[in-house]
C-alpha positions, 0 to 999 in steps of 0.5 A: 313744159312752160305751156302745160303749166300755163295752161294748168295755171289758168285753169286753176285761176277758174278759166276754161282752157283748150289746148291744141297740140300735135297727137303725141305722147300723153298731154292730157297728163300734164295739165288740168285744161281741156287737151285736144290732141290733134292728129297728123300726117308724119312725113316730111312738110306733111307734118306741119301743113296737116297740123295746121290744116286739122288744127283749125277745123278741130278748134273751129268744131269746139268753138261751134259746140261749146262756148265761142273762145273770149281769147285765142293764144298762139306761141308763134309757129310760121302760120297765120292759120290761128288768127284766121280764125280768130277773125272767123270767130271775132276774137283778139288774138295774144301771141307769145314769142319765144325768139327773135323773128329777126334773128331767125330771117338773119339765119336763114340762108334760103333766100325763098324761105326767108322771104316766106318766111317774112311774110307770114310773120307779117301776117301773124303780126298784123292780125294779132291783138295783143304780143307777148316777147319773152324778153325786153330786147323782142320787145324792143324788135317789135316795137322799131321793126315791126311798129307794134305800139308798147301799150300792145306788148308784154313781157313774158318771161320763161319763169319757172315751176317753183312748186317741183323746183326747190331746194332739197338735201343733196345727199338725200338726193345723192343717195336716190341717184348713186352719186358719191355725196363726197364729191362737188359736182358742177351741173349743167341741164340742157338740150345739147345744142352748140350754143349751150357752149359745153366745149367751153366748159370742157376746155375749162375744165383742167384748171378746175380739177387742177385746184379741186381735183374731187370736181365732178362735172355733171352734164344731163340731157341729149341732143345732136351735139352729145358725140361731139362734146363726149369725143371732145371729153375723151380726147382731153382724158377727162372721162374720170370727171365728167358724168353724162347721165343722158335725158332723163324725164322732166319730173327727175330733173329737180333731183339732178339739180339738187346734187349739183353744187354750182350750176353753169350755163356757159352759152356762146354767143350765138346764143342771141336773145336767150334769157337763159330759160335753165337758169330760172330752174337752177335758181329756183333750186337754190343753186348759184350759178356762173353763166356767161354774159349774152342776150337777155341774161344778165338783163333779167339776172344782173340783180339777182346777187345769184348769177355770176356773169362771166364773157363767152367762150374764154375757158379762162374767165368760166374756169375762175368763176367757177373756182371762186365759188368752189373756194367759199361754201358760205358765199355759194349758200348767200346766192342760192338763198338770194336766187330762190327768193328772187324767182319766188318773188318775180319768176314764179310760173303763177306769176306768169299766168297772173301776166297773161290773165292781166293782158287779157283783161285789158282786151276784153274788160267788159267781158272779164 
């Protein structure tokens, strides 16, 4: 979503946006910008070579009949493609990125694919004007490994969409999903991934019902690792307290976070440079949060006097942050109050927008 809202956002400020995305679904629904939905071959490798392939001649055809682009954004994708055209087109390119490509070369054990992999990342790299890291650690990657001088680099955090993430009544919101507003719930929202760390939190888990035994653990999304964690569930008898909703669609998402009243983000360390992209969403809703201390979360979150930041994978330490705010109802509203303030003031996705307008301004100041 953040880049319909981006693009959305910018449209608002008075620019005219086209956004270029693979054929799927209904787009053009989730933004004001011009969508260009781009077809493509649905098999394997194909996928990826003819998007690239259909995408550049389908931007090139609107920039050819419409007015040249000022800027080209690229959410970096292992291709090079964009800024060919930027150059065909004489225009700088903003690249945002969103993980580490060090990280990732580290991960990848192919040795012709992470070599590959490298070179086009240069490539991206050289040709770009202007780099937009999700957070201050990619920032700082770029800068010693990759050269990049700061005055070329802005950081662009995730941020979040404050307008359909608010605070709203739980038990209203209880009532519009049939969940028992008698209970306390401890929520999570996320793709299950094993990094997400949701077997820490099960194992955490007997402890906390042990003291509270009306705790109910709310778990809401899908992914590869579902059977696993819902085995893991079972197998520990905990199917009584845990509530796997499945993936439910993005704009009901606010109403789940609504009846949680402690959000989690217990991610392992494998997390890497995650700056904690749910617990934007989880603060913007007013919720206090136990997350574990990894990447950029605590950069970005350490002064929010709402997230509790407690060491990965230790069952241990989730378990009692997790009970010390199950113990003070008073000390859980001081963090939501604190968290919504604090992404309304910073976080806002806006802001964000407000971000990439300013970049782009300092690249085209006699245009703009």
């Amino acid at each position: 979503m953040k880049v319909y809202e981006l693009t959305h956002n910018l449209t608002k400020r008075g620019h005219q946006v086209y956004l270029f995305i693979p054929k799927i679904g209904s787009p053009e629904q989730q933004t004001m910008a011009h969508v260009c939905p781009v077809p493509f071959i649905d098999l394997p490798v194909l996928r990826f070579v003819s998007f690239q392939l259909v995408s550049f001649f389908w931007a090139l055809r609107v920039a050819l009949r419409k007015d040249y682009p000022d800027i080209i954004y690229v959410r970096i994708m292992w291709s090079f493609t964009p800024m060919i055209l930027a150059r065909f087109l004489s225009v700088p390119v903003m690249l945002e990125i969103n993980d580490s490509p060090h990280r990732a070369y580290a991960m990848t054990k192919n040795l012709v694919k992470r070599t590959t992999v490298h070179l086009i990342d240069k490539i991206t790299f050289r040709l770009s004007d202007h780099f937009l890291p999700v957070n201050q650690k990619i920032a700082q990657e770029m800068s010693t490994l990759e050269g990049v001088p700061w005055d070329k680099l802005t950081v662009l955090p995730s941020g979040t969409n404050i307008d359909m993430f608010h605070p709203m009544d739980k038990l209203q919101c209880c009532h519009k999903l049939g969940f028992d507003e008698s209970l306390t719930y401890i929520g999570f929202i996320g793709t299950f991934l094993r990094y997400q760390g949701i077997e820490t939190l099960i194992e955490a888990a007997p402890v906390i019902i042990q003291r509270y035994p009306q705790v109910r653990f709310l778990v809401l999304g899908d992914g590869p690792m579902k059977d696993a964690w819902q085995t893991m569930v079972s197998e520990s008898d905990l199917e009584f307290h845990f509530i796997f909703p499945g993936h439910v669609p993005y704009k009901c998402v606010p109403f789940y976070c609504a009846v949680m009243d402690i959000c989690v983000a217990p991610f392992h360390k494998s997390a890497g440079d995650s700056s904690g992209v749910k617990i934007f969403d989880y603060l913007a809703c007013g919720k206090p949060v136990v997350a574990t201390d990894v990447g950029e979360t605590s950069a970005f979150f350490a002064d929010s006097g709402a997230v509790m930041l407690v060491p990965p994978e230790d069952p241990a330490a989730l378990a009692q942050g997790i009970i010390s705010l199950l113990e003070s109802e008073a000390l859980r509203a001081e963090m939501g109050e604190k968290g919504r303030a604090f992404i309304a003031g910073r976080y806002s996705r806006t802001q964000i927008a407000e971000m990439v307008e300013t970049a782009a301004l300092k690249l085209l100041p006699s245009r703009w």
